[in-house]
DSSP file (Angstrom, degrees, kcal/mol; ACC not computed):
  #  RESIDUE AA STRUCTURE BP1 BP2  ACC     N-H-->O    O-->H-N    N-H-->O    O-->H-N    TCO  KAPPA ALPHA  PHI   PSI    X-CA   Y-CA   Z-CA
    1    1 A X     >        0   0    0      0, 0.0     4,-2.5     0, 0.0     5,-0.2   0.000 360.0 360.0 360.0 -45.6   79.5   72.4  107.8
    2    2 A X  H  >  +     0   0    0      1,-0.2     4,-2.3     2,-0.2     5,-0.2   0.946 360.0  43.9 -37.1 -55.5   76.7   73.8  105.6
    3    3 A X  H  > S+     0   0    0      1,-0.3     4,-2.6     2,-0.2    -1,-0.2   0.780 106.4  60.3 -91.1 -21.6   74.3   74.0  108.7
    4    4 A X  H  >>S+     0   0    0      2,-0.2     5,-2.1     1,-0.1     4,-1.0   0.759 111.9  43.9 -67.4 -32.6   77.2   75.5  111.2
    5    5 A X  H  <5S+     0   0    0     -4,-2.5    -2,-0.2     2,-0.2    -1,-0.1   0.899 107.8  49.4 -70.9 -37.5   77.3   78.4  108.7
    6    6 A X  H  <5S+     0   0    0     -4,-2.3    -2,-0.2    -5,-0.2    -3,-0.2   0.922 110.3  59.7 -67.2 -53.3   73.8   79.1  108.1
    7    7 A X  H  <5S-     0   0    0     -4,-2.6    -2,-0.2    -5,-0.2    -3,-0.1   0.720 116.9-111.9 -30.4 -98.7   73.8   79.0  112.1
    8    8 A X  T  <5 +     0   0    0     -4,-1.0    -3,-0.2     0, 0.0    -1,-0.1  -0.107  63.9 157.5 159.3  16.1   76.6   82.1  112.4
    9    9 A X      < +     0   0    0     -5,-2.1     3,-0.1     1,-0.2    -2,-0.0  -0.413   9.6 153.8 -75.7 148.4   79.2   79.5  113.8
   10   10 A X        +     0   0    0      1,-0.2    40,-2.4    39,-0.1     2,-1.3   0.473  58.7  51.7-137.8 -34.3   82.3   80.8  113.3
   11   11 A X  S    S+     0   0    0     38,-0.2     2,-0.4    39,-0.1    -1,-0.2  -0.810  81.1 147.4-103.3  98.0   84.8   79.1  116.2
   12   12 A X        -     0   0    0     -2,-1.3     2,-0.6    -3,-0.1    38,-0.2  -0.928  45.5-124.1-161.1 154.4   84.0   75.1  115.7
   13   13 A X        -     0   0    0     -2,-0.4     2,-0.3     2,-0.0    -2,-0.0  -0.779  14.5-164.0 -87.3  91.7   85.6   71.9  115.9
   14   14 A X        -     0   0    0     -2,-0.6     2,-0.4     2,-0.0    -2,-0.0  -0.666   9.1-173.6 -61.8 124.6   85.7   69.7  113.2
   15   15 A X        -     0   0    0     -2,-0.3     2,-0.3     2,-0.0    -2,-0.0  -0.993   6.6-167.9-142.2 118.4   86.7   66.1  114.2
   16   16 A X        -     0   0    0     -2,-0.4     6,-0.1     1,-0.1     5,-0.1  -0.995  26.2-153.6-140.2 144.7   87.3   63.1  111.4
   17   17 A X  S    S+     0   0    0     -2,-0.3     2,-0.8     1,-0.2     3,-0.1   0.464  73.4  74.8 -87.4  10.2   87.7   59.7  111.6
   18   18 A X    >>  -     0   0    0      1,-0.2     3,-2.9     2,-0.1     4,-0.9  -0.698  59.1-152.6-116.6  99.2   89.9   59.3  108.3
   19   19 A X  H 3> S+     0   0    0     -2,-0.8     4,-1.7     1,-0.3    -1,-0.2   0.410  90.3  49.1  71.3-100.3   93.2   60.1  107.9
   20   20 A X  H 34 S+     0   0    0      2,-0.2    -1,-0.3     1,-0.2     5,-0.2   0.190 101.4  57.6 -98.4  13.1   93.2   60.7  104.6
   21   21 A X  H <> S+     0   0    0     -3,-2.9     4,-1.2     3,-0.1    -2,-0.2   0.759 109.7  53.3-107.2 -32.4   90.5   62.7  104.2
   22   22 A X  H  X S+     0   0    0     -4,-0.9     4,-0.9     1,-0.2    -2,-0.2   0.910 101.0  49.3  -9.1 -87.0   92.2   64.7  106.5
   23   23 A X  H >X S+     0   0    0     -4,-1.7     3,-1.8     2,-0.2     4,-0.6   0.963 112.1  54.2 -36.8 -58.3   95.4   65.2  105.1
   24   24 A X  H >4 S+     0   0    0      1,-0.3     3,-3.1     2,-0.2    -2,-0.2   0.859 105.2  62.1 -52.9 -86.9   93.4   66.2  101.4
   25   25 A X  H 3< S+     0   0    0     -4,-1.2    -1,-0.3     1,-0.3    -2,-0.2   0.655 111.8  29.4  -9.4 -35.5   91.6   68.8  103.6
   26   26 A X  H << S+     0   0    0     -3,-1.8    -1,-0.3    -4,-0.9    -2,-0.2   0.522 100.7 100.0-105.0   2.6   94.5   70.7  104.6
   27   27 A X    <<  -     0   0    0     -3,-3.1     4,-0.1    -4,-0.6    -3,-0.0  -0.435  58.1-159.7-108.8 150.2   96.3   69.9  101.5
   28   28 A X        +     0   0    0     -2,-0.2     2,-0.4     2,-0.1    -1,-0.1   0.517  63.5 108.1-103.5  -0.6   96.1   72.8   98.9
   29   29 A X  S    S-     0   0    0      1,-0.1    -2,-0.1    -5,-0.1     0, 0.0  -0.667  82.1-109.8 -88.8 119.1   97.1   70.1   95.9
   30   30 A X        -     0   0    0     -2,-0.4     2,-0.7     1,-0.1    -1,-0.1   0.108  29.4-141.2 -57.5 141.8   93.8   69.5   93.7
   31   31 A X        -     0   0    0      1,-0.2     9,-0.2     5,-0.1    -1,-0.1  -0.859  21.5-173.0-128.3 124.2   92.7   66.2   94.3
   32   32 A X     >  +     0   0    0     -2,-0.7     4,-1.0     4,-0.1     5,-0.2   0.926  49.0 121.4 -66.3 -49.1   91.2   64.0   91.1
   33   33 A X  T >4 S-     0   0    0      2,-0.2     3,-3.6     1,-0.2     4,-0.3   0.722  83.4 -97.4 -20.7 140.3   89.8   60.9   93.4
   34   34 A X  T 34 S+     0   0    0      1,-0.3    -1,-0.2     2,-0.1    -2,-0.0   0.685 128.9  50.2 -16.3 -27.9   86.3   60.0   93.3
   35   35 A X  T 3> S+     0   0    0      1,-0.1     4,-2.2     2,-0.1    -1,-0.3  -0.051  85.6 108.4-137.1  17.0   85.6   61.9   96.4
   36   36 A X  H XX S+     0   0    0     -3,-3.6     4,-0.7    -4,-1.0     3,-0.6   0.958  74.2  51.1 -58.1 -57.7   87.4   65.2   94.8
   37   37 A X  H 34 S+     0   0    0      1,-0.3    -1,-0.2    -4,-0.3     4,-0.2   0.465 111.0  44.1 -46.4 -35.5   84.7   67.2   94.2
   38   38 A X  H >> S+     0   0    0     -3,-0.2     4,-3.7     2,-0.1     3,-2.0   0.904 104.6  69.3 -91.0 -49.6   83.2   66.9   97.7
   39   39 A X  H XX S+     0   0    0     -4,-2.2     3,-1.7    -3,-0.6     4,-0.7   0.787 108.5  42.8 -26.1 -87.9   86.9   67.5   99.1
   40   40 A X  H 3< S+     0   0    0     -4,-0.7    -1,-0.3     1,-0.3    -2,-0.1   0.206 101.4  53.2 142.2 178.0   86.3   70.7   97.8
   41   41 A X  H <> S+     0   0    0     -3,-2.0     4,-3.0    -5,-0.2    -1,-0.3   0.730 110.7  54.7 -83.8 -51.9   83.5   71.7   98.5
   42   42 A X  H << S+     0   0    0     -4,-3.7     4,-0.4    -3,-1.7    -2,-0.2   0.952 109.4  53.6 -44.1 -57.0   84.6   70.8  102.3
   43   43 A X  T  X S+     0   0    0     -4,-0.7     4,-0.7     1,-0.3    -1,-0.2   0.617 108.3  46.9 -59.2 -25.1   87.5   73.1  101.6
   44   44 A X  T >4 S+     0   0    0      2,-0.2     3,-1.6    -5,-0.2    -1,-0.3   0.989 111.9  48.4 -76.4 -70.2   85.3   76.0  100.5
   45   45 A X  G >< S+     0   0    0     -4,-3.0     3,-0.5     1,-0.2    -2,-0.2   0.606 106.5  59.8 -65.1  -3.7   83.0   75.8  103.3
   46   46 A X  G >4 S+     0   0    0     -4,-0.4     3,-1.9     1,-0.2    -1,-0.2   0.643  81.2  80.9 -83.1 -27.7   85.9   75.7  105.7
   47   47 A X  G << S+     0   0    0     -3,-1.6    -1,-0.2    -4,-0.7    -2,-0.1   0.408  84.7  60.7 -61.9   4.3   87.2   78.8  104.7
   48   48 A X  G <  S+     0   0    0     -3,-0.5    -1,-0.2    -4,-0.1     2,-0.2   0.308  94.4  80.7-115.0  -2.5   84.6   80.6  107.0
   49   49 A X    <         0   0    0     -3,-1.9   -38,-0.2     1,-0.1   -39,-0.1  -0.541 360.0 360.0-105.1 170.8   85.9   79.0  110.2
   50   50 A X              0   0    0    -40,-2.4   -39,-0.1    -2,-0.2    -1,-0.1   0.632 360.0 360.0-121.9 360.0   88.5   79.8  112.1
């Protein structure tokens, strides 16, 4: 995501194979897990896409 912004991409298609990383991703509810912290981070850089 990092390197599609530093391009200028602005319209792209994110595609994941889990589920439940998924679900967190769209989720606005803080997530403690192990893998919060990157969650995000995802969520932050996602906010530049459309």
């Amino acid at each position: 995501m990092e390197y599609m912004q530093a391009k200028g991409y602005v319209n792209v298609i994110f595609e994941m194979d889990s589920k439940e990383v998924g679900y967190n991703l769209k989720s606005s509810n803080r997530d403690d897990s192990d893998i919060g912290s990157v969650i995000q981070h995802c969520r932050n850089l996602l906010i530049n896409f459309k």
